[in-house]
Backbone bond lengths (Angstrom), bond angles and torsions (degrees), N, CA, C in turn:
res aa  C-N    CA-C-N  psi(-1)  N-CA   C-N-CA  omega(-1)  CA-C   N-CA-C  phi
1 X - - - 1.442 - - 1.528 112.32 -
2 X 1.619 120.44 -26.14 1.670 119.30 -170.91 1.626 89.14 -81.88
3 X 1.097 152.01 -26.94 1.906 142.75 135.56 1.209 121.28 3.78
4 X 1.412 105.18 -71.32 1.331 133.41 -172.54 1.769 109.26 -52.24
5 X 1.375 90.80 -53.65 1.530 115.98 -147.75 1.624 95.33 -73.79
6 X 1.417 120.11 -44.80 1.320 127.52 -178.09 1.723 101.94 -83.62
7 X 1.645 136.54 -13.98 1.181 92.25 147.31 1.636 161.33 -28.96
8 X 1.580 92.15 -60.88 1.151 96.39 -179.43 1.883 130.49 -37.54
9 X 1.246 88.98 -21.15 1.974 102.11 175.35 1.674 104.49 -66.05
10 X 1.209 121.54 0.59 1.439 121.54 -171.41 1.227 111.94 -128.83
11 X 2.093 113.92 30.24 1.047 97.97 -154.93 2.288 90.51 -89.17
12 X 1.189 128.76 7.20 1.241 132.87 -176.84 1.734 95.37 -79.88
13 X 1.147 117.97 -63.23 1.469 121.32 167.38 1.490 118.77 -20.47
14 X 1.214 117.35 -54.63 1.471 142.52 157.78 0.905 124.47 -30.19
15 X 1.507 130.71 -53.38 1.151 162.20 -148.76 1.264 93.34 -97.94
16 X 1.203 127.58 -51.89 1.556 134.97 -161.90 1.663 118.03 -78.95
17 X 1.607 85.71 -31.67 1.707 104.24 177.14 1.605 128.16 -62.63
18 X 1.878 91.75 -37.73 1.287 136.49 -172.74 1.809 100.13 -73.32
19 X 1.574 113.85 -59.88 1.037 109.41 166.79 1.401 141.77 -48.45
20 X 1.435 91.97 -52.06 1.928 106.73 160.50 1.276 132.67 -38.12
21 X 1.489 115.09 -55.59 0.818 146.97 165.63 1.657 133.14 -53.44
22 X 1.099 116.03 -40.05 1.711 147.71 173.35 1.521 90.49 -83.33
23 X 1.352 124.18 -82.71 1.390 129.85 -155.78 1.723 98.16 -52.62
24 X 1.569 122.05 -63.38 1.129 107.44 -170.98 1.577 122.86 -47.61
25 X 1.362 105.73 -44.96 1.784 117.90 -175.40 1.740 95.50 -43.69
26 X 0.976 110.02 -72.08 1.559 129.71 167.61 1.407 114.99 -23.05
27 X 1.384 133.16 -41.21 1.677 123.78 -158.04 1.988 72.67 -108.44
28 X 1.374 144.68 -29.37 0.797 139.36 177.00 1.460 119.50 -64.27
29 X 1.324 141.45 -40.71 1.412 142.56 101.26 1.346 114.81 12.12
30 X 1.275 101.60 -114.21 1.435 116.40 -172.46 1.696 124.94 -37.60
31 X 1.668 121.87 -29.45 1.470 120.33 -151.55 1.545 79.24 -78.02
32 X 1.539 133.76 -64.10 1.070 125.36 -160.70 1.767 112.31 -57.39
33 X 0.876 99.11 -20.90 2.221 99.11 177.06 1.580 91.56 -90.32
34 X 0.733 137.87 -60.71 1.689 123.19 -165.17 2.017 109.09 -56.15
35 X 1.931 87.78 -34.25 2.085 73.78 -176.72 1.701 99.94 -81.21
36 X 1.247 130.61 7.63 1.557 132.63 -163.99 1.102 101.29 -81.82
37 X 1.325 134.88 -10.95 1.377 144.51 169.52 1.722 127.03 68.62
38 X 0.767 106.57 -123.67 1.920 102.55 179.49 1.303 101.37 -66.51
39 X 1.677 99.03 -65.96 1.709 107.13 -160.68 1.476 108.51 -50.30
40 X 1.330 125.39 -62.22 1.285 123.90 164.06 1.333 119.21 -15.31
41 X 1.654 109.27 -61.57 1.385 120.07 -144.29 1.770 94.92 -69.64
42 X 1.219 105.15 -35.99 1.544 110.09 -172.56 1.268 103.34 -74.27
43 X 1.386 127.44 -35.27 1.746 124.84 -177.93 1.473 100.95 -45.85
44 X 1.733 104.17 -66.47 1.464 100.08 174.89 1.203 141.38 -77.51
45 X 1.854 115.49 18.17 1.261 93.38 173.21 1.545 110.29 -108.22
46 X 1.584 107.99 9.29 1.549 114.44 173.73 1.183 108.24 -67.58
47 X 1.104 146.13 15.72 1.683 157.74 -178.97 1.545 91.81 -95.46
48 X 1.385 126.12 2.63 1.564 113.56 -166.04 1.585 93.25 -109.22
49 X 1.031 93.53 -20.95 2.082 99.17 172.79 1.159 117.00 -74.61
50 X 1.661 124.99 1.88 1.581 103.13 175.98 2.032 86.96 -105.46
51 X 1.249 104.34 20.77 1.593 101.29 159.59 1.573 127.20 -122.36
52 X 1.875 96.89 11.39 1.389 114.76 162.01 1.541 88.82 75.16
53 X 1.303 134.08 19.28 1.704 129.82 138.84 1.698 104.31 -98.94
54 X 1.712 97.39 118.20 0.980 153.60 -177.09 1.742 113.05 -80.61
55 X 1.338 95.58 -72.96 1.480 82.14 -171.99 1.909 126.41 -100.61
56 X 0.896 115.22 -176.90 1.447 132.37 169.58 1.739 93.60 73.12
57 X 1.499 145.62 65.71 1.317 137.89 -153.57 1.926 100.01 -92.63
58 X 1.408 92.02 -34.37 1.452 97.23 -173.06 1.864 101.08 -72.77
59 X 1.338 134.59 -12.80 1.484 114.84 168.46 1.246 102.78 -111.05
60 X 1.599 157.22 12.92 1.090 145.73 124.70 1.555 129.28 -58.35
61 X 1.651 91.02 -15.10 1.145 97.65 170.38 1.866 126.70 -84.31
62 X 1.389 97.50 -37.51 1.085 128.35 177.29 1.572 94.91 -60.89
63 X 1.334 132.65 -60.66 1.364 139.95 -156.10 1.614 94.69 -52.16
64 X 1.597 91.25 -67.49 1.840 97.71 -172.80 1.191 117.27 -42.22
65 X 1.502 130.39 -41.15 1.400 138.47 167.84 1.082 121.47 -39.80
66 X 1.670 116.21 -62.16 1.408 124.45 168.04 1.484 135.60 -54.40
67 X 1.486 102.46 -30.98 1.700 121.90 -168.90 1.487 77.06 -78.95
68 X 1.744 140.82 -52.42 1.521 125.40 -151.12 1.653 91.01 -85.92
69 X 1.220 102.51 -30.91 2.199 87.39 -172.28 1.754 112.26 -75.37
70 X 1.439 99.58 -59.18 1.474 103.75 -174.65 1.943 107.69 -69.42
71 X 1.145 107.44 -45.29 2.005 115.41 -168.66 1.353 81.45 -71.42
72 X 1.834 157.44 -17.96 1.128 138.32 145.62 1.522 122.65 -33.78
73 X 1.641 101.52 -57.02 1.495 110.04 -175.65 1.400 110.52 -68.01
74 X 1.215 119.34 -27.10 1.842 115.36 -177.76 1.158 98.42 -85.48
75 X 1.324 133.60 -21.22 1.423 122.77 -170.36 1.432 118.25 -57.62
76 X 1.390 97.50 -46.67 1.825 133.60 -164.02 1.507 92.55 -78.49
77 X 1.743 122.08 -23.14 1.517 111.90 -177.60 1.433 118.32 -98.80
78 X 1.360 106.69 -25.05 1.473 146.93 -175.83 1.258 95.90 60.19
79 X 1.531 116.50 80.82 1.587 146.58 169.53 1.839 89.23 -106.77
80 X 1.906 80.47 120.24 1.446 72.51 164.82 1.658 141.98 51.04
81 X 1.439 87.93 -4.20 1.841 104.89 157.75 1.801 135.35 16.12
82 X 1.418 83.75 -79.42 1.207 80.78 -164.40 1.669 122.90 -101.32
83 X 1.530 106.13 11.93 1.119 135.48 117.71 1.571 139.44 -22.15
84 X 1.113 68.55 -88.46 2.286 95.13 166.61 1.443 104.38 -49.53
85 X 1.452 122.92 -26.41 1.527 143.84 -154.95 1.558 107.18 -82.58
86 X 1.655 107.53 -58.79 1.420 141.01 -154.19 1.980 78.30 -86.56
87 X 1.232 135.76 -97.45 1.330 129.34 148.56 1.452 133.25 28.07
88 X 1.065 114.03 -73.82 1.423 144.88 167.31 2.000 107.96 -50.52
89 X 1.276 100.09 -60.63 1.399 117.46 161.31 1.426 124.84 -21.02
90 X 1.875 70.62 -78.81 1.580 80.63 -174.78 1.669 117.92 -64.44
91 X 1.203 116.92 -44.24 1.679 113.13 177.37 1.740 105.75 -41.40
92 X 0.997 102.35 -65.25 1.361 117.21 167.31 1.483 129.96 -20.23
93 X 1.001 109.32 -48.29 1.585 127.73 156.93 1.607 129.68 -68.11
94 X 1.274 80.07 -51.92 2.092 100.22 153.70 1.251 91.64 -38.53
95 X 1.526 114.69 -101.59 1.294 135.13 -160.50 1.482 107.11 -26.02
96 X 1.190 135.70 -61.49 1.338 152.17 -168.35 1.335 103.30 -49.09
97 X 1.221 103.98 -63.69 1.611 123.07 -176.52 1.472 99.73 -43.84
98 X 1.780 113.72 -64.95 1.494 111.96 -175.65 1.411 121.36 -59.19
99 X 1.124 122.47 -33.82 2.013 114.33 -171.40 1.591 81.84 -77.61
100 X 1.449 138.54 -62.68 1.545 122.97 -173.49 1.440 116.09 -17.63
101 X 1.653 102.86 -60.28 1.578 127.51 -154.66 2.029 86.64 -69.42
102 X 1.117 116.27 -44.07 1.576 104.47 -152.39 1.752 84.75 -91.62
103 X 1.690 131.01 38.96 1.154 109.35 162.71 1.859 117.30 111.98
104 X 1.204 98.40 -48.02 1.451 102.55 -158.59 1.566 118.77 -88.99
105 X 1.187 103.82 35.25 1.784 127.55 177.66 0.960 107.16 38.17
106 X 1.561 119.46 -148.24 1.171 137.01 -179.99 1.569 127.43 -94.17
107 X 1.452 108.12 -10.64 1.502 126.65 145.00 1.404 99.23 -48.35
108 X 1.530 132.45 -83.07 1.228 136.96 -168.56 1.543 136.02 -31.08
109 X 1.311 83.83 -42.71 2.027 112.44 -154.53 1.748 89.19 -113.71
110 X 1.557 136.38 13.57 1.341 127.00 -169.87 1.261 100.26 -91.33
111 X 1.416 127.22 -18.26 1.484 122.86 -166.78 1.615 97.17 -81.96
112 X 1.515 109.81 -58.68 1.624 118.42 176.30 1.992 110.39 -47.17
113 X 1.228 102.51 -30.41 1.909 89.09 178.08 2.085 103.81 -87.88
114 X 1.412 100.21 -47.08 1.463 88.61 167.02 1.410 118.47 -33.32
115 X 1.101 111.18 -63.45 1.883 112.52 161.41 1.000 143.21 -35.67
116 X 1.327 97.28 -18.04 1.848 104.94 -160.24 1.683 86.60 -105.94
117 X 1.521 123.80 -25.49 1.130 123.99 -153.68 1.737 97.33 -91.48
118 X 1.393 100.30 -39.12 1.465 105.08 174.55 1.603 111.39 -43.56
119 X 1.449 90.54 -73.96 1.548 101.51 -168.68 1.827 127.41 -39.68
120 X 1.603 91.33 -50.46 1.400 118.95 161.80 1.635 106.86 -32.75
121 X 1.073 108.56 -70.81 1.812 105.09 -179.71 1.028 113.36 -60.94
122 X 1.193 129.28 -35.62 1.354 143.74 -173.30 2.058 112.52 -58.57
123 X 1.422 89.70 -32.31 1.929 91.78 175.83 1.605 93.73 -79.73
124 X 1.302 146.63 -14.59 1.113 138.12 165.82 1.267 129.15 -80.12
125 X 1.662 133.88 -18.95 1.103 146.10 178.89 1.092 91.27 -108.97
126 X 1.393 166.14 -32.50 1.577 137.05 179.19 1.548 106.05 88.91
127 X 1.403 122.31 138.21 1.336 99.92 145.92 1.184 167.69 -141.80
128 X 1.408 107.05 105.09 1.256 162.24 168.32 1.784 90.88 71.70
129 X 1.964 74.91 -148.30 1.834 67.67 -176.87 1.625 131.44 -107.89
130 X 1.672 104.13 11.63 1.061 122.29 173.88 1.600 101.17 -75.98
131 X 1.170 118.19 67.53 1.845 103.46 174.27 1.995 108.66 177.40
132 X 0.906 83.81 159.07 1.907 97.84 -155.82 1.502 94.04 -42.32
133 X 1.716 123.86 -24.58 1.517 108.41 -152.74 1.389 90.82 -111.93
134 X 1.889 129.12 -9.20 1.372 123.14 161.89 1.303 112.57 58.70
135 X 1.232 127.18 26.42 1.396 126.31 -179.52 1.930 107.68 -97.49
């Protein structure tokens, strides 16, 4: 149990693991949608219509791409964090919303809210002090 107890002194370590870990999955995601170019960008930004936004699909699409490829790389640096955090979220919620909407319940869309839930806490814990913004 004194294991346990002296974790908590590692909770920056954590943070860093968490980041690594999140950010890479993320630029792994995202690199292939950001080089997919227009067509892509517009596939994914029709995910903005099951929130009754309609237009401009190809730079919401584009956005989401970028926030998962590049807000990957800040994640892992913790540039701008909790930012990247709030961001991250929101696509995330997007996303969720869309595999729901095209059918595939909450089986489907569980990986995208796990995400959303991560990140979400994540603008509240900071991260830490292993990272460029040291907060």
């Amino acid at each position: 149990m004194a294991l346990f107890s002296q974790l908590g002194n590692y909770k920056n370590f954590g943070l860093l693991v968490m980041r690594a870990g999140l950010g890479a999955m993320m630029m792994i995601h995202g690199l292939p949608k950001i080089t997919g170019g227009p067509e892509k960008w517009e596939q994914l930004g029709h995910a903005m219509g099951n929130l009754n936004i309609h237009f401009a699909p190809v730079f919401w699409g584009f956005m989401a791409a970028l926030t998962e490829a590049i807000g990957g790389l800040f994640c892992i640096l913790g540039l701008w964090f909790r930012l990247v955090s709030i961001l991250m979220t929101i696509v995330m919620i997007v996303a969720a919303i869309s595999h729901y909407a095209a059918g595939e319940g909450i089986a489907g869309s569980g990986h995208a809210i796990e995400l959303a839930f991560a990140f979400f806490g994540l603008i509240f814990l900071g991260p830490g002090v292993y990272s460029v913004d040291k907060s």
